[in-house]
DRENSEDO-112491 format. One line per field, with one value per residue (C-alpha): residue number from 1; residue in three letters; chain; x, y, z. Coordinates in pm, 1 decimal, always signed. Example, Ala and Ser with C-alpha at 12.3 -4.5 7.8 and 13.67 -1.06 7.14 Angstrom:
i c(1:2) .
aa c(Ala:Ser) .
ch c(A:A) .
px c(+1230.0:+1367.0) .
py c(-450.0:-106.0) .
pz c(+780.0:+714.0) .
This chain:
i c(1:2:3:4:5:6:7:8:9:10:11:12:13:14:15:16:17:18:19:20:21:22:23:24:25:26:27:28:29:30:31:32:33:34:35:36:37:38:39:40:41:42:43:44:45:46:47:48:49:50:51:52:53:54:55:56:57:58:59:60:61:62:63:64:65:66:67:68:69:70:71:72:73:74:75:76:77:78:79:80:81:82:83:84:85:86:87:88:89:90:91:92:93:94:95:96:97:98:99:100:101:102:103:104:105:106:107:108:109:110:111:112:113:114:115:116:117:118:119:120:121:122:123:124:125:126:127:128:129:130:131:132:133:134:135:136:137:138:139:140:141:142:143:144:145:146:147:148:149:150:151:152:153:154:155:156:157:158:159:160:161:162:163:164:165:166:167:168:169:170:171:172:173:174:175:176:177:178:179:180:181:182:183:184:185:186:187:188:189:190:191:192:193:194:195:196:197:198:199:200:201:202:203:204:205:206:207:208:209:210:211:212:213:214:215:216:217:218:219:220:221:222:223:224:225:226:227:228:229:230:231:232:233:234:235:236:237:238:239:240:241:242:243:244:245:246:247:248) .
aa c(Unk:Unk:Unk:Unk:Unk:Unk:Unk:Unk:Unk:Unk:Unk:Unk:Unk:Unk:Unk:Unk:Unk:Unk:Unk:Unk:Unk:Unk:Unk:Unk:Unk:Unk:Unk:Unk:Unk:Unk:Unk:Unk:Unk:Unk:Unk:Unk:Unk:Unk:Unk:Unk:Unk:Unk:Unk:Unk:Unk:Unk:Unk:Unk:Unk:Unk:Unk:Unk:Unk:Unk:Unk:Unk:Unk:Unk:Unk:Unk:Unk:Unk:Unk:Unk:Unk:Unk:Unk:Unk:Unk:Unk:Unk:Unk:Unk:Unk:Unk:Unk:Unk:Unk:Unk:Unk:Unk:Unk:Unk:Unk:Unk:Unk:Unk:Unk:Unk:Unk:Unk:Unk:Unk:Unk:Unk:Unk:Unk:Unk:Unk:Unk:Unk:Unk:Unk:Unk:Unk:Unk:Unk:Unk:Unk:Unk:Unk:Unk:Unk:Unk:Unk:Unk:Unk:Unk:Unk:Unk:Unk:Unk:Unk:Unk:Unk:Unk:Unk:Unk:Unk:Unk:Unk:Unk:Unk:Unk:Unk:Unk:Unk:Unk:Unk:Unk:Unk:Unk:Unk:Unk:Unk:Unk:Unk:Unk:Unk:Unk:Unk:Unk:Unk:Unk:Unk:Unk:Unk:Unk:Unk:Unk:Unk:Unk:Unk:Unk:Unk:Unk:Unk:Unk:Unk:Unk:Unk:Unk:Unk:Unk:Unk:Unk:Unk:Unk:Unk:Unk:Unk:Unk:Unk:Unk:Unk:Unk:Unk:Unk:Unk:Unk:Unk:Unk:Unk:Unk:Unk:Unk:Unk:Unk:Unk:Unk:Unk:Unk:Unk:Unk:Unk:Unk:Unk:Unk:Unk:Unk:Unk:Unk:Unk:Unk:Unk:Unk:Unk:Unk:Unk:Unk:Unk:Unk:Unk:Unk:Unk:Unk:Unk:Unk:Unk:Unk:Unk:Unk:Unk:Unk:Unk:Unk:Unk:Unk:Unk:Unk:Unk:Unk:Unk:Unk:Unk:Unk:Unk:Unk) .
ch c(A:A:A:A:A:A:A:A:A:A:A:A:A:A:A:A:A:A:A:A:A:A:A:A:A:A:A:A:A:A:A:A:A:A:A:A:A:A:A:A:A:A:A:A:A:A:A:A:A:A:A:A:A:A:A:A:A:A:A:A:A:A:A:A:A:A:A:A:A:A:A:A:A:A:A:A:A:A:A:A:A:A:A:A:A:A:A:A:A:A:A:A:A:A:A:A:A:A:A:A:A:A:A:A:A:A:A:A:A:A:A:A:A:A:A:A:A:A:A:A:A:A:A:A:A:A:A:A:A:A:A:A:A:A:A:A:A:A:A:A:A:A:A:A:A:A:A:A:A:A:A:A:A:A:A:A:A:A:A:A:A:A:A:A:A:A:A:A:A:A:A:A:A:A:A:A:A:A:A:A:A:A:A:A:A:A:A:A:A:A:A:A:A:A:A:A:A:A:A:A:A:A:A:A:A:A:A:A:A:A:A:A:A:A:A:A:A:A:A:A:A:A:A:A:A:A:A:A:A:A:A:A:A:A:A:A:A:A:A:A:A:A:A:A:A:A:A:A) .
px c(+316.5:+245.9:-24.9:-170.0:-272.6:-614.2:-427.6:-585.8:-278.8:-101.7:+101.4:+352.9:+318.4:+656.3:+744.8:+439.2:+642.6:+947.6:+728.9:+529.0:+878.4:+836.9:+1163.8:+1015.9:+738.7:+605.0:+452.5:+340.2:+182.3:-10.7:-152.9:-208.1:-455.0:-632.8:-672.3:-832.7:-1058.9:-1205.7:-1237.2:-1428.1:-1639.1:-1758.9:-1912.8:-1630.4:-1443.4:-1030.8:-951.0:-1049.2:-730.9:-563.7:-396.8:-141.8:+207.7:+566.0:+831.7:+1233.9:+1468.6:+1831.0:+2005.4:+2022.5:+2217.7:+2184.4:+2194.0:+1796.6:+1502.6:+1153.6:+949.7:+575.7:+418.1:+85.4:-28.8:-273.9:-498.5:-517.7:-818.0:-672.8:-329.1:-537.7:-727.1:-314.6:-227.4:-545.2:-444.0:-103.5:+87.3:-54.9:+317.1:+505.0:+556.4:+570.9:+238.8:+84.4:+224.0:+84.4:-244.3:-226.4:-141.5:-386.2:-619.2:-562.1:-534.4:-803.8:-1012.1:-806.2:-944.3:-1320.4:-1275.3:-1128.1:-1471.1:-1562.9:-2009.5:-2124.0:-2058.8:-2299.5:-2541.3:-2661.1:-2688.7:-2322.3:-2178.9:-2329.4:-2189.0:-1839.0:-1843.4:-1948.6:-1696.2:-1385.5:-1546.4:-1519.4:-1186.5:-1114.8:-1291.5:-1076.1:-806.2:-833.4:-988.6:-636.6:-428.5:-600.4:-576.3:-211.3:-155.8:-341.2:-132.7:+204.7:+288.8:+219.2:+359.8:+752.1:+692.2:+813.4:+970.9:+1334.6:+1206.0:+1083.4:+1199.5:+1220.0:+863.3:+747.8:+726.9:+902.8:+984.7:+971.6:+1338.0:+1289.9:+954.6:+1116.9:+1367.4:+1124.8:+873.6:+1190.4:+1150.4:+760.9:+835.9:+1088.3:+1341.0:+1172.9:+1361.5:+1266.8:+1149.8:+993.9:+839.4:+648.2:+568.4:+397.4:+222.8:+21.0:-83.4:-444.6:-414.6:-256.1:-395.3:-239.8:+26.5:-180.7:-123.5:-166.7:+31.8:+281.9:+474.6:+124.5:-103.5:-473.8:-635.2:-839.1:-493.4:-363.8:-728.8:-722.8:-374.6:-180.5:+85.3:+178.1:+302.8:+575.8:+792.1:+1133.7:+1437.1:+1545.2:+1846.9:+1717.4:+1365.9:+1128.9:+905.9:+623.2:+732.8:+530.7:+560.4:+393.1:+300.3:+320.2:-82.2:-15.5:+301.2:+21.8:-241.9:-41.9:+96.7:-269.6:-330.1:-12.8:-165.1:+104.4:+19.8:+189.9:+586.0:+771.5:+1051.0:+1366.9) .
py c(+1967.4:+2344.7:+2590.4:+2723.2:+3100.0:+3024.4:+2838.0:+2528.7:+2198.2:+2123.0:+1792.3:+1797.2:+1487.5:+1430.7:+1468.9:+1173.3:+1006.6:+971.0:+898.7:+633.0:+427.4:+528.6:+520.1:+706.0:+936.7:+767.2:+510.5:+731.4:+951.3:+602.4:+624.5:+982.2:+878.8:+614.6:+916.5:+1114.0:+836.1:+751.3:+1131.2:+1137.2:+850.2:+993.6:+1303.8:+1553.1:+1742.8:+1597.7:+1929.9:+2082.4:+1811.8:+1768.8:+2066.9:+2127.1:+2322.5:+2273.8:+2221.9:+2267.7:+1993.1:+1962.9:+1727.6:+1678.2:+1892.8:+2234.8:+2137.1:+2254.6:+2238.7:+2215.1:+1923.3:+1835.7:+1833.7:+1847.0:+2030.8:+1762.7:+1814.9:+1598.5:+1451.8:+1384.2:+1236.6:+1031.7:+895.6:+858.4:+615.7:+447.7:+376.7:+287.8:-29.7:-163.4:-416.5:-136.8:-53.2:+326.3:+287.1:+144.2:+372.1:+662.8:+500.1:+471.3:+858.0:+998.7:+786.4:+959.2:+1277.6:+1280.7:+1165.8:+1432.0:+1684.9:+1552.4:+1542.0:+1908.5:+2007.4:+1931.9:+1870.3:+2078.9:+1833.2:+2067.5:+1816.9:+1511.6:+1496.0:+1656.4:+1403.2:+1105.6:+1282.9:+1325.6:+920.9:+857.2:+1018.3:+849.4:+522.6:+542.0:+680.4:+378.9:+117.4:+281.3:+253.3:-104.4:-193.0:-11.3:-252.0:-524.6:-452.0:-445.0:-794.5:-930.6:-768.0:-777.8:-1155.1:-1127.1:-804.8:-919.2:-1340.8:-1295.4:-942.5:-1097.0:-1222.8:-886.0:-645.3:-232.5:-230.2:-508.1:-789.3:-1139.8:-1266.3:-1615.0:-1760.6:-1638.8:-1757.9:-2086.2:-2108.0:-2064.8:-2331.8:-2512.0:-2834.8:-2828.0:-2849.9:-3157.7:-2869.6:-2722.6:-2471.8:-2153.2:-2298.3:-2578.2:-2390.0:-2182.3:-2477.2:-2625.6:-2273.2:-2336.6:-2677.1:-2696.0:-2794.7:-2455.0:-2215.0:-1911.7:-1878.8:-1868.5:-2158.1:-1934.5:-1685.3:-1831.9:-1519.8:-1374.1:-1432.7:-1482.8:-1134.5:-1261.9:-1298.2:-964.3:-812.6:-943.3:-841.7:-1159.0:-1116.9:-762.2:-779.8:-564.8:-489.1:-535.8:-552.1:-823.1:-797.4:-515.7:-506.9:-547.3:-836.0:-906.4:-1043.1:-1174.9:-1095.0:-1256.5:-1004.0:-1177.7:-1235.9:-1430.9:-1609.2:-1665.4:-1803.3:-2047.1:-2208.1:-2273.0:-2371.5:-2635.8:-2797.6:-2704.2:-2357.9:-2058.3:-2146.7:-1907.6:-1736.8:-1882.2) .
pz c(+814.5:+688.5:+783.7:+444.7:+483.5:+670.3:+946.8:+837.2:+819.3:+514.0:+414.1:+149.0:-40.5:-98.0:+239.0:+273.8:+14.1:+269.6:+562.2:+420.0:+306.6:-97.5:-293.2:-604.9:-600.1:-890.1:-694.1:-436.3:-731.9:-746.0:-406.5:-437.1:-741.9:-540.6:-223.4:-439.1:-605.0:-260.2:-161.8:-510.5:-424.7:-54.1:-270.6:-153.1:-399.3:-431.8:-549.3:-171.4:-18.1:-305.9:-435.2:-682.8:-633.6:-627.4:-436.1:-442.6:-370.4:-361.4:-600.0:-1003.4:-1222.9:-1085.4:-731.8:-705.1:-877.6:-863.1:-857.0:-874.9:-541.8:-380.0:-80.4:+99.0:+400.3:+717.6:+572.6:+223.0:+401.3:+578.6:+294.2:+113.5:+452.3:+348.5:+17.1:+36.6:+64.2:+428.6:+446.6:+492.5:+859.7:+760.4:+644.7:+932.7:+1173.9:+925.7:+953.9:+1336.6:+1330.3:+1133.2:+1304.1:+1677.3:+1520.2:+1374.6:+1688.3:+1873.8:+1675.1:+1726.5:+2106.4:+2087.8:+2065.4:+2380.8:+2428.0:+2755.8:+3035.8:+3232.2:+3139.3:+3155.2:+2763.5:+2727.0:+2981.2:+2775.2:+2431.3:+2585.0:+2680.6:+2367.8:+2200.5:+2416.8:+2361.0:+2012.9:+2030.1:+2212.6:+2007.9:+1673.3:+1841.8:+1937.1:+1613.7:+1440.4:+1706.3:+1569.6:+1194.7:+1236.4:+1424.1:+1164.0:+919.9:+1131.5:+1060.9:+697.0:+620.3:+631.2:+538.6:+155.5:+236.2:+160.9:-171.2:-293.2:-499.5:-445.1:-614.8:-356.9:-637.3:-631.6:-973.0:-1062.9:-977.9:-624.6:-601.8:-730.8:-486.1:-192.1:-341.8:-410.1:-141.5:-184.1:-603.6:-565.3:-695.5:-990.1:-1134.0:-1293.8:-1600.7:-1471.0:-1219.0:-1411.0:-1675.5:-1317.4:-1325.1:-1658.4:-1524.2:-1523.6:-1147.3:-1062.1:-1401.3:-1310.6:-1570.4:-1965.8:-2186.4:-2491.6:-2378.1:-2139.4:-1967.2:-1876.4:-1584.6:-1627.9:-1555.6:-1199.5:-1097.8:-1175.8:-1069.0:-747.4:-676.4:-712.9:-981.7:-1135.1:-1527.7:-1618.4:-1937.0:-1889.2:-2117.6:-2325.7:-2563.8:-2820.0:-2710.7:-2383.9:-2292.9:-2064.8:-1733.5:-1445.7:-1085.9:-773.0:-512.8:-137.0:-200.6:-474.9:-307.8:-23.9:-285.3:-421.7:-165.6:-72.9:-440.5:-406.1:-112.8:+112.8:+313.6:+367.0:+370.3:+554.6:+326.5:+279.7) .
């Protein structure tokens, strides 16, 4: 964290990039995006927490170089925890920061406790520094047990692809293999793989943030590939009749 030249707090987001747990800056580029959206949508300006600039890192070719950067306020880093991939443990603990920090700064202004009206204001205020607190606790047992179930199946983007989602179905399947697995995946029964075009999801999948398609290389050219994300690893399990296995 910087102070800009107003003394007002500063985030680098590529230092957020190593806090929150990203490998590339790419995908927290992503998140950045979202941040902004949202900041958008509450009828603030992005531009006022999201600014633009640069920053030098070590590494490459020359040793250093400059690399695209933003410079994010607490408000807009808050808003990037918000956004950002809630499994990761680096994420909840940024969203647990920002959180008390941000109630911190509320409580630093202090209501006159000289009156009966300031000592009600000041209660007020701890109590709902309290309540976020315990409501943030809660958010992340709920989250806790699901966050690493299918975390030894996934890839560095987070994705399982269909062997390893094979191999954990494998018991529940009778032992389908890849193949076979996803041929059980354009079943009508399960309709989550298309018929028409078989390496492809059906888009309510991919909408509500079950399976992720991706091009990836095949010989001398690229093909579409589908990948379950641990909600859709979650979904069907439930869609098999058999719950939530626990990864293998």
């Amino acid at each position: 964290m910087l102070l800009d030249h107003n003394g007002q707090e500063r985030w680098s987001a590529r230092d957020l990039q190593t806090l929150m747990g990203y490998e590339q800056w790419r995908q927290l580029d992503e998140v950045v995006q979202k941040a902004k959206q949202a900041v958008e949508a509450s009828g603030l300006d992005a531009r006022d927490h999201f600014a633009g600039a640069r920053k030098v890192i070590t590494g490459g070719r020359w040793g250093r170089h400059e690399v695209a950067d933003y410079r994010v306020t607490r408000f807009g880093a808050y808003h990037v925890a918000l956004a950002a991939d809630g499994r990761k443990p680096e994420v909840a603990a940024a969203k647990t920061y920002f959180a008390v920090k941000t109630r911190e700064a509320e409580l630093a202004a202090k209501p006159d406790v000289t009156s009966p009206e300031g000592v009600l204001a000041l209660a007020q205020h701890y109590m709902a520094a309290a309540q976020e607190l315990v409501n943030t606790k809660k958010e992340l047992e709920i989250v806790k047990p699901k966050a690493g179930k299918w975390d030894v199946l996934c890839n560095s983007d987070g994705l399982i692809d269909m062997g390893a989602a094979a191999k954990a179905f494998h018991d529940a399947t009778g032992g389908l293999g890849r193949t076979k697995f996803m041929d059980l995946l354009r079943s009508d029964e399960v309709h989550f793989l298309q018929v028409q075009n078989p390496r492809v999801p059906y888009h309510e999948h991919v909408q509500k943030g079950r399976a992720r398609v991706k091009l990836v290389p095949a010989g001398y050219k690229t093909v579409e590939q589908t990948f379950l994300t641990p909600k859709g690893m979650d979904w069907l399990a439930d869609r098999l009749g058999i719950g939530s296995l626990p990864a293998a």
